[in-house]
SENUMAR-604255 format. One line per 10 residues: number of its first residue (from 0); their letters; for each residue x, y, z of N, C-alpha, C, CB. Coordinates in nm, 3 decimals, decimal comma. Glycine has a CB too. Example, Ala and Ser with C-alpha at 12.3 -4.5 7.8 and 13.67 -1.06 7.14 Angstrom:
BEGIN
0 = as = 1,319/-0,569/0,780/1,230/-0,450/0,780/1,320/-0,330/0,780/1,131/-0,447/0,905 | 1,285/-0,225/0,708/1,367/-0,106/0,714/1,290/0,003/0,787/1,408/-0,060/0,572
REM end
This chain:
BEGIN
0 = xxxxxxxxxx = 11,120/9,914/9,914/11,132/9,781/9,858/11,126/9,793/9,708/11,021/9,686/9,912 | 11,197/9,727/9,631/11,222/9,704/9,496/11,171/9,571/9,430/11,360/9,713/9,481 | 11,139/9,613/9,285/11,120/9,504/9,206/11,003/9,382/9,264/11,265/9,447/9,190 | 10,870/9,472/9,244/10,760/9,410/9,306/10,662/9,410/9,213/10,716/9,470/9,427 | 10,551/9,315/9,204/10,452/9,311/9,133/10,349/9,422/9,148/10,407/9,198/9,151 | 10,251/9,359/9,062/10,104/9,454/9,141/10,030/9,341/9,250/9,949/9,510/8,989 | 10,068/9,216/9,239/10,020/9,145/9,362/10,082/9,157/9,494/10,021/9,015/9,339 | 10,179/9,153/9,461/10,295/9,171/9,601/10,258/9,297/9,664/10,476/9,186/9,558 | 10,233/9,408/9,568/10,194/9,549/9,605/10,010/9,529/9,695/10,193/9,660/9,422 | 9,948/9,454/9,635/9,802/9,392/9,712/9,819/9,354/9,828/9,735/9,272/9,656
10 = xxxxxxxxxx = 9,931/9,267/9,821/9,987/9,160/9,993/10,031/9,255/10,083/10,145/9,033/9,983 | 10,101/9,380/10,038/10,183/9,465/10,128/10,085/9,545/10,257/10,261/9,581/10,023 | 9,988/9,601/10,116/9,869/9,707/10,149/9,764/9,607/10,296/9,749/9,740/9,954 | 9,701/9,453/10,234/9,674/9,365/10,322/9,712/9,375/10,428/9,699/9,273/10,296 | 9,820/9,358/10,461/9,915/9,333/10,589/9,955/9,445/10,644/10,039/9,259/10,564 | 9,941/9,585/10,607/9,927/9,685/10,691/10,063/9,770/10,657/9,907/9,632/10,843 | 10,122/9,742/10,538/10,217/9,828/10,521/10,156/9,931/10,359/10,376/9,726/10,512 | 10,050/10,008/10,384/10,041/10,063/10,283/10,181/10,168/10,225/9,917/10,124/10,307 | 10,194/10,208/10,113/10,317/10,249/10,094/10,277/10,392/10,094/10,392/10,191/9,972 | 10,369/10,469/10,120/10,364/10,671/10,124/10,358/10,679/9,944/10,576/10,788/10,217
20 = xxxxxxxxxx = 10,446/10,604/9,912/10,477/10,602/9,761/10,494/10,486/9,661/10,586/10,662/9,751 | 10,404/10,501/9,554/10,461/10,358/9,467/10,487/10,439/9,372/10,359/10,214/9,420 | 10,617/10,390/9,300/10,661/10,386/9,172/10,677/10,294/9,092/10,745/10,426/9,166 | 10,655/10,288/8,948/10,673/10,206/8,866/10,811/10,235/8,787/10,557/10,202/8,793 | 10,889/10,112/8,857/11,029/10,166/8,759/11,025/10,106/8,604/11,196/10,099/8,836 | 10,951/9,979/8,559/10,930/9,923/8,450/10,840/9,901/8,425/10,973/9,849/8,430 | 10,766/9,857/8,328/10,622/9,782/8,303/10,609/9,660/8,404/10,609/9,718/8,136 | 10,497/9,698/8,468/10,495/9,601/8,588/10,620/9,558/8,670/10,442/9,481/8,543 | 10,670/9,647/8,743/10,802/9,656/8,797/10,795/9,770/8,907/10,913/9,686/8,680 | 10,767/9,734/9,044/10,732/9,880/9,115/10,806/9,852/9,188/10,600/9,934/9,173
30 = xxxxxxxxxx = 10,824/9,944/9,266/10,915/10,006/9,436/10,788/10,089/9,537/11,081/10,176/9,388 | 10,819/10,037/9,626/10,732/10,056/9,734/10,807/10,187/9,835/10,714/9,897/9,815 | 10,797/10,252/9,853/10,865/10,353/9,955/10,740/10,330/10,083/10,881/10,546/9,879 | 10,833/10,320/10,193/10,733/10,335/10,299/10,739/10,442/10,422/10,728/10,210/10,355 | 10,721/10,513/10,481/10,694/10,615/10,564/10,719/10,568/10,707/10,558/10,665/10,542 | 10,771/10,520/10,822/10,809/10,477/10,955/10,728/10,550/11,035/10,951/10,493/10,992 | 10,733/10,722/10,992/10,701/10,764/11,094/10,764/10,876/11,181/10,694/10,672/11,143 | 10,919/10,782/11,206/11,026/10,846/11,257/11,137/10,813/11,163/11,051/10,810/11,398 | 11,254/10,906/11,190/11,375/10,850/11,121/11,469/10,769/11,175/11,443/10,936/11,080 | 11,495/10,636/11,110/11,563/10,567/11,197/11,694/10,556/11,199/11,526/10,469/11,197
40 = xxxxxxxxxx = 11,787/10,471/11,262/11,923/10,493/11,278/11,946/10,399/11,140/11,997/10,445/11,438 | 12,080/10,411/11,124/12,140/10,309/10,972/12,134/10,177/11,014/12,320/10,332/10,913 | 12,162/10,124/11,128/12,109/9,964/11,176/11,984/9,946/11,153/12,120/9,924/11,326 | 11,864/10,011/11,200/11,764/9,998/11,244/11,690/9,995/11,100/11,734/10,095/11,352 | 11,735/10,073/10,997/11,673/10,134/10,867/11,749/9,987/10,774/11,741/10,339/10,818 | 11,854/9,950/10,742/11,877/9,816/10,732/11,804/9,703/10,746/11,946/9,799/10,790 | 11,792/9,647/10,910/11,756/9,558/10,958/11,561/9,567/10,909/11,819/9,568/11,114 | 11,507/9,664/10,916/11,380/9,729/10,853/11,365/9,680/10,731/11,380/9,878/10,841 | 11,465/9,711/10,600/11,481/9,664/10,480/11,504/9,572/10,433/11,530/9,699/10,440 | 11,575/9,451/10,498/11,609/9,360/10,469/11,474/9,233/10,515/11,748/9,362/10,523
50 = xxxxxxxxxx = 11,458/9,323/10,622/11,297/9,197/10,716/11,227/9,178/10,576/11,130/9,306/10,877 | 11,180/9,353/10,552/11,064/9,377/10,445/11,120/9,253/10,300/11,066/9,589/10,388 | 11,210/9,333/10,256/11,272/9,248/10,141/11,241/9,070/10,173/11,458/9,287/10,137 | 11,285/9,066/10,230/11,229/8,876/10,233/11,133/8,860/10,302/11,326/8,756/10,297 | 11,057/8,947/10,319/10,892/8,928/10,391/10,857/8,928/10,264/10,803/9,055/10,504 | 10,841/9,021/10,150/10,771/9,040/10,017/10,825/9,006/9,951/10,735/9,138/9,971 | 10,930/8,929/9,912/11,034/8,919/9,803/11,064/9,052/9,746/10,989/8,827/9,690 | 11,105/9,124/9,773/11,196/9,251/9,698/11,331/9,189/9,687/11,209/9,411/9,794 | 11,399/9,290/9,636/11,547/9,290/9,565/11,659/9,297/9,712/11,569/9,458/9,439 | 11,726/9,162/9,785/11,803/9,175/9,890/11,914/9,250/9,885/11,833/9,072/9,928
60 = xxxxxxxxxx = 11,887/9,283/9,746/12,042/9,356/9,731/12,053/9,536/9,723/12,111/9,293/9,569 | 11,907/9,540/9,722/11,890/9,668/9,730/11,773/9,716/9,870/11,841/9,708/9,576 | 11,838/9,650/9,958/11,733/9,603/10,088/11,883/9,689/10,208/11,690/9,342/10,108 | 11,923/9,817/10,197/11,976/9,873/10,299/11,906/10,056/10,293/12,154/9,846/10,283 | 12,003/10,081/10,422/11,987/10,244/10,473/12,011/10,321/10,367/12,088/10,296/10,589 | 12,113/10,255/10,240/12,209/10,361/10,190/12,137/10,357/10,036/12,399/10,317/10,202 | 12,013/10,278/9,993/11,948/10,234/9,917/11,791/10,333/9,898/11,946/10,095/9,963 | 11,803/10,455/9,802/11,721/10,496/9,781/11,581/10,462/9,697/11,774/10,561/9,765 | 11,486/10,500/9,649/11,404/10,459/9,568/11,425/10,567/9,416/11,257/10,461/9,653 | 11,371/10,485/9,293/11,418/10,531/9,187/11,318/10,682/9,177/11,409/10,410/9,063
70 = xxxxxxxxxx = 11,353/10,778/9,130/11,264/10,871/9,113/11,190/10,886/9,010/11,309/10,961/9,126 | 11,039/10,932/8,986/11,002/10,905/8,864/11,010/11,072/8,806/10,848/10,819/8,861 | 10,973/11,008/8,670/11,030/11,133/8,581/11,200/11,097/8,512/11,040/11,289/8,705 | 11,241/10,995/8,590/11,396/10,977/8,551/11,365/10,860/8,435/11,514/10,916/8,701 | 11,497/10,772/8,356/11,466/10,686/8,304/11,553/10,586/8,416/11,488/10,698/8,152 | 11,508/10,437/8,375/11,546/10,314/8,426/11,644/10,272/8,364/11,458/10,225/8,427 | 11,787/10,265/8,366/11,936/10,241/8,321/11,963/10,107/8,288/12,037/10,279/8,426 | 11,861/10,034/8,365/11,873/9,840/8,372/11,876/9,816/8,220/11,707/9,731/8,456 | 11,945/9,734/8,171/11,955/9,701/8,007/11,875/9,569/8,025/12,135/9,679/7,927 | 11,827/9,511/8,136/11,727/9,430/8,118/11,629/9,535/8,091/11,700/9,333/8,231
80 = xxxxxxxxxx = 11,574/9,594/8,181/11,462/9,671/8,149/11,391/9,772/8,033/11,468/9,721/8,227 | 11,500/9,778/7,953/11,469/9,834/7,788/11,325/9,776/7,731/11,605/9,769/7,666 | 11,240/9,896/7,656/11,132/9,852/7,573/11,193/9,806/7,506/11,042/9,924/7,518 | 11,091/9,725/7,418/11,078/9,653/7,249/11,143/9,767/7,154/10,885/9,621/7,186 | 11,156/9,920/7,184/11,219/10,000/7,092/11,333/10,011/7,119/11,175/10,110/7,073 | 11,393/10,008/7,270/11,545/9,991/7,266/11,558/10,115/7,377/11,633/10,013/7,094 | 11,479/10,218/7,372/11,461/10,317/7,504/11,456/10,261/7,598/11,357/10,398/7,519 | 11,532/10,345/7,697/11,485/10,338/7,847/11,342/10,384/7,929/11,579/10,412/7,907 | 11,289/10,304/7,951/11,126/10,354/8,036/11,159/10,430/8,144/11,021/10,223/8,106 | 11,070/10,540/8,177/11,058/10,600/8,250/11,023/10,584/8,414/11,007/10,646/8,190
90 = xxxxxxxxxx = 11,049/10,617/8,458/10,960/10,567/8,585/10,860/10,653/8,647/11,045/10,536/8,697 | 10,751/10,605/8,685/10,662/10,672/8,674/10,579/10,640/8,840/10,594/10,636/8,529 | 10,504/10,761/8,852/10,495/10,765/9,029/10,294/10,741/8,993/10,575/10,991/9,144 | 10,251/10,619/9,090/10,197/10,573/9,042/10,118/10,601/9,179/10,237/10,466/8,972 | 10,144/10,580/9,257/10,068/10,664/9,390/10,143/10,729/9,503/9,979/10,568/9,470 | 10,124/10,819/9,577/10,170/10,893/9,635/10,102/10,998/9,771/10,209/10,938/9,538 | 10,057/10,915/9,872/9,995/10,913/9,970/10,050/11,007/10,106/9,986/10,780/9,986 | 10,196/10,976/10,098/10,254/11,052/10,192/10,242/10,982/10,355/10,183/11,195/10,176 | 10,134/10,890/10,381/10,114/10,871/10,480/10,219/10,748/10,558/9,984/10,857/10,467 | 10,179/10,739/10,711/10,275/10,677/10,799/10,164/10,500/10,758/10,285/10,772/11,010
100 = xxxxxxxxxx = 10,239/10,405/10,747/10,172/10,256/10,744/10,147/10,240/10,868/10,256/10,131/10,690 | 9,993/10,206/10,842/9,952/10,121/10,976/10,008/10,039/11,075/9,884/10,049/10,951 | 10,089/9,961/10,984/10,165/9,863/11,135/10,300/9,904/11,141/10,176/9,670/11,121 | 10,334/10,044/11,152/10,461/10,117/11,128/10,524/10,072/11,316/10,427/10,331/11,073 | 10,418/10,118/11,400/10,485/10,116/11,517/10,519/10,010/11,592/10,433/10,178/11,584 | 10,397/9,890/11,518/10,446/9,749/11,562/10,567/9,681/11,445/10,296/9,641/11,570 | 10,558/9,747/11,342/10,650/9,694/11,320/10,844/9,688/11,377/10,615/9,723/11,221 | 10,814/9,861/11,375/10,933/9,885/11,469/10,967/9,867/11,538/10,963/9,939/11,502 | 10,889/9,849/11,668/10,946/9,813/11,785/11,007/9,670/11,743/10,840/9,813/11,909 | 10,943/9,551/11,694/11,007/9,444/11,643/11,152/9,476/11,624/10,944/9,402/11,522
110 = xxxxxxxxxx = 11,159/9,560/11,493/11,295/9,560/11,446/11,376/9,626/11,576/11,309/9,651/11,296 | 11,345/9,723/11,587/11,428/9,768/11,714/11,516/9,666/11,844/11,318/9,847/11,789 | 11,364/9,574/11,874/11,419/9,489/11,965/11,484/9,373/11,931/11,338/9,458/12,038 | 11,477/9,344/11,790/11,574/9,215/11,726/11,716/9,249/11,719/11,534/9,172/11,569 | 11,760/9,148/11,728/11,887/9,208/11,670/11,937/9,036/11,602/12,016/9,300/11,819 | 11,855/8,981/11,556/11,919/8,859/11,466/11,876/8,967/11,340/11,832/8,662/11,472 | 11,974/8,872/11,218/11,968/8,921/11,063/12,112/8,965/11,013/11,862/9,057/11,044 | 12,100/9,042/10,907/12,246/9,032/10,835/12,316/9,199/10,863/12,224/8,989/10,634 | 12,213/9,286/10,945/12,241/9,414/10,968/12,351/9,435/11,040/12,146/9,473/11,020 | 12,355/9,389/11,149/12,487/9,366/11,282/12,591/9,308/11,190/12,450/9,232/11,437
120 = xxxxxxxxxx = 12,610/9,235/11,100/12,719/9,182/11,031/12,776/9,334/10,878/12,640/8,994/10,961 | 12,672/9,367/10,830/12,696/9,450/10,711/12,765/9,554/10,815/12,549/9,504/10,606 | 12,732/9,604/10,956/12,814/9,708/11,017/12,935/9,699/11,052/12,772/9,744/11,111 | 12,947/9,600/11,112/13,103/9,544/11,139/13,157/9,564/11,021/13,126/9,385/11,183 | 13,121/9,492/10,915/13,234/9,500/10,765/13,253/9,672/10,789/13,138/9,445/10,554 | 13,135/9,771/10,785/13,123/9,882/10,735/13,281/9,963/10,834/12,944/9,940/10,760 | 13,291/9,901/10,982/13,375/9,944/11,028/13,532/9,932/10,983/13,345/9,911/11,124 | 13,578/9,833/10,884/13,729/9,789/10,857/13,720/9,917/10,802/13,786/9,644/10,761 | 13,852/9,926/10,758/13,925/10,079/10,695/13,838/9,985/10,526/14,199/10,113/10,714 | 13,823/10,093/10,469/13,827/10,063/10,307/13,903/10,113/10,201/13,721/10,088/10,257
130 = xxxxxxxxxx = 13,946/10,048/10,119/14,026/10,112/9,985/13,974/10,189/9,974/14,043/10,061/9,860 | 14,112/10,275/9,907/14,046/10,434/9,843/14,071/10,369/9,670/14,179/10,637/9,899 | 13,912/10,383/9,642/13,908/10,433/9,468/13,958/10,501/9,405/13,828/10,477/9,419 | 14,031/10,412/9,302/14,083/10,484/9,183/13,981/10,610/9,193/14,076/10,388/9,030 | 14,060/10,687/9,121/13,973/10,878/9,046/13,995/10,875/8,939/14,032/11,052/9,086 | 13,878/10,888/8,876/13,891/10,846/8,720/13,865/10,995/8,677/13,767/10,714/8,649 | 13,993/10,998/8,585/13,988/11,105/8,515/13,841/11,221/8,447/14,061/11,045/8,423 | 13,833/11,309/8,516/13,695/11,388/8,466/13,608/11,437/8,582/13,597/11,289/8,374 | 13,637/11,285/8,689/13,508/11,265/8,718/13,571/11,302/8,896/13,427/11,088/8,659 | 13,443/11,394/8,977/13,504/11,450/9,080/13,395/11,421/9,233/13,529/11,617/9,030
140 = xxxxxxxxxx = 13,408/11,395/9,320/13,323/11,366/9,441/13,237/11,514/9,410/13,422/11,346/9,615 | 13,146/11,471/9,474/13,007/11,567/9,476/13,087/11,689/9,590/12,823/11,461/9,558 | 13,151/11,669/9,676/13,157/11,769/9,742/13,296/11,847/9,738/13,118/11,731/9,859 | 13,371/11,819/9,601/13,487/11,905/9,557/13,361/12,016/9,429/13,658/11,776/9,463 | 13,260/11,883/9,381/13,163/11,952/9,287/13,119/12,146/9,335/13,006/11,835/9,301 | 13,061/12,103/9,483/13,038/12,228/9,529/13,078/12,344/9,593/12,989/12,218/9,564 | 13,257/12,255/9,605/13,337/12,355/9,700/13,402/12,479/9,603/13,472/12,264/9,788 | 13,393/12,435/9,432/13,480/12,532/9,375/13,329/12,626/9,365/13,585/12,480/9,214 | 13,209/12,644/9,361/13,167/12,734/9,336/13,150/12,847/9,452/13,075/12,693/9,277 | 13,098/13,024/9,428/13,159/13,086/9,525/13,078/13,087/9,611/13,206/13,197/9,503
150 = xxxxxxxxxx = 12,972/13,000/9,660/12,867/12,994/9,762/12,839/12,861/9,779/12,744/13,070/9,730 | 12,922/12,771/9,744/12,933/12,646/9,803/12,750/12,583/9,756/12,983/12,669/9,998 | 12,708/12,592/9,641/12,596/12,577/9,656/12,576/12,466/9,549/12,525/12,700/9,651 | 12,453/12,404/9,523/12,456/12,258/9,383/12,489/12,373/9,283/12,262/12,138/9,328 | 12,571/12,284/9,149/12,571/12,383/9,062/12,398/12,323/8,951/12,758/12,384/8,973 | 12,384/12,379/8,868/12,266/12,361/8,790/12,293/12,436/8,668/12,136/12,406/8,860 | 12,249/12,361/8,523/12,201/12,455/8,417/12,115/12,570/8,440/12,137/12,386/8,329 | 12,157/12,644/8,341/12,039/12,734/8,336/11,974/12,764/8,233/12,062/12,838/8,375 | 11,841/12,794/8,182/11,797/12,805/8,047/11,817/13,000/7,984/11,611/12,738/8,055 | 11,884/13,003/7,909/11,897/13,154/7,869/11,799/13,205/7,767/12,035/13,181/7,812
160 = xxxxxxxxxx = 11,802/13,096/7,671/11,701/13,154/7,568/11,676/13,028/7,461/11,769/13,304/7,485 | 11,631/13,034/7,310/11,593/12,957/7,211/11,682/13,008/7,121/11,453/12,957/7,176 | 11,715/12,950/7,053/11,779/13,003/6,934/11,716/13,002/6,807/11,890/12,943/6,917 | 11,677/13,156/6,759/11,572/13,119/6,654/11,655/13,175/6,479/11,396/13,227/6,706 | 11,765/13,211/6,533/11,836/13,239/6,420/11,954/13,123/6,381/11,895/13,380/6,444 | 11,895/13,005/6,412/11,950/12,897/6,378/11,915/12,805/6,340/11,993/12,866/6,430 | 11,942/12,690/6,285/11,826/12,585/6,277/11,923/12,469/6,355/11,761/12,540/6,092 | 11,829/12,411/6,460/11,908/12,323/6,577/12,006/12,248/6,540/11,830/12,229/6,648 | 12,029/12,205/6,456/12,121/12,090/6,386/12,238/12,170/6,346/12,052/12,006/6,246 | 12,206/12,317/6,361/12,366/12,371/6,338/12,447/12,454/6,459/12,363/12,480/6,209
170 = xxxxxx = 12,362/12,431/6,527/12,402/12,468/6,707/12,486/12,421/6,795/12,311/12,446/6,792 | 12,606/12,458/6,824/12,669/12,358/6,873/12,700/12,453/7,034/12,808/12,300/6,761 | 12,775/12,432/7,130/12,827/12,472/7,210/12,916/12,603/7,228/12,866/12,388/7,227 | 12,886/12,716/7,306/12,960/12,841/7,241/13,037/12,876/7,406/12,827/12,995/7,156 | 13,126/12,907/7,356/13,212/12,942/7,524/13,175/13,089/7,538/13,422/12,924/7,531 | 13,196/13,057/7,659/13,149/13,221/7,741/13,256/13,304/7,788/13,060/13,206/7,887
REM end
């Protein structure tokens, strides 16, 4: 769940959904990650997200399966969410428990056995054929990303060294 107070975060814990993880994506601005238990199907993980989301007021729009939580250590991109200096805030992991919520199994079975809500409808759409996206010049699917390298593996920087016979401001990029 997204875009929650520290009270809402009080109400959650109350009611038996303590979270595995809170993050703070802004100054007073958290995400709740919660733990099931089990892994659920993309209906089930939906219909789960969306209950929660308008049980607590979180963000409905970021209330599906395909909807991760922000990681901390990263910055927050929202141009609402900019400090007073104009930086992006960090997000920052504010607890981190790991554990399954108390009313994980009653809650599930609920969701499991419902089937009113907007989940059964977001699948159907999910089934029509969809446009294929423009390809914008540069920019390549993650999994052409890993097919050109020779072990099919993530690619990553690597750190080689410091440069001490330079002074940084005259360092630029050197081909290999």
């Amino acid at each position: 769940m997204t875009t929650l107070s520290v009270d809402v975060l009080k109400r959650i814990k109350a009611e038996g959904f303590e979270p595995a993880v809170v993050v703070e994506t802004s100054s007073d601005n958290f995400q709740a990650w919660l733990k099931h238990g089990r892994v659920l199907d993309a209906e089930t993980s939906t219909r789960a997200a969306k209950q929660l989301a308008e049980r607590f007021g979180g963000d409905p729009s970021s209330a599906d399966w395909r909807h991760f939580g922000r990681l901390a250590g990263f910055t927050n991109p929202k141009r609402e969410r900019r400090l007073p200096s104009g930086m992006r805030p960090f997000a920052r992991l504010r607890s981190a428990t790991g554990r399954v919520y108390s009313n994980a199994a009653e809650f599930i079975v609920g969701i499991a056995t419902s089937r009113d809500g907007e989940a059964g409808q977001g699948e159907e759409r999910r089934k029509q054929p969809r446009r294929r996206r423009r390809q914008r010049a540069g920019i390549r699917r993650l999994g052409e990303f890993h097919a050109d390298t020779p072990d099919h593996h993530l690619r990553h920087p690597r750190f080689v060294a410091i440069r001490d016979d330079r002074n940084a401001a005259e360092v630029t990029r050197e081909s290999s």
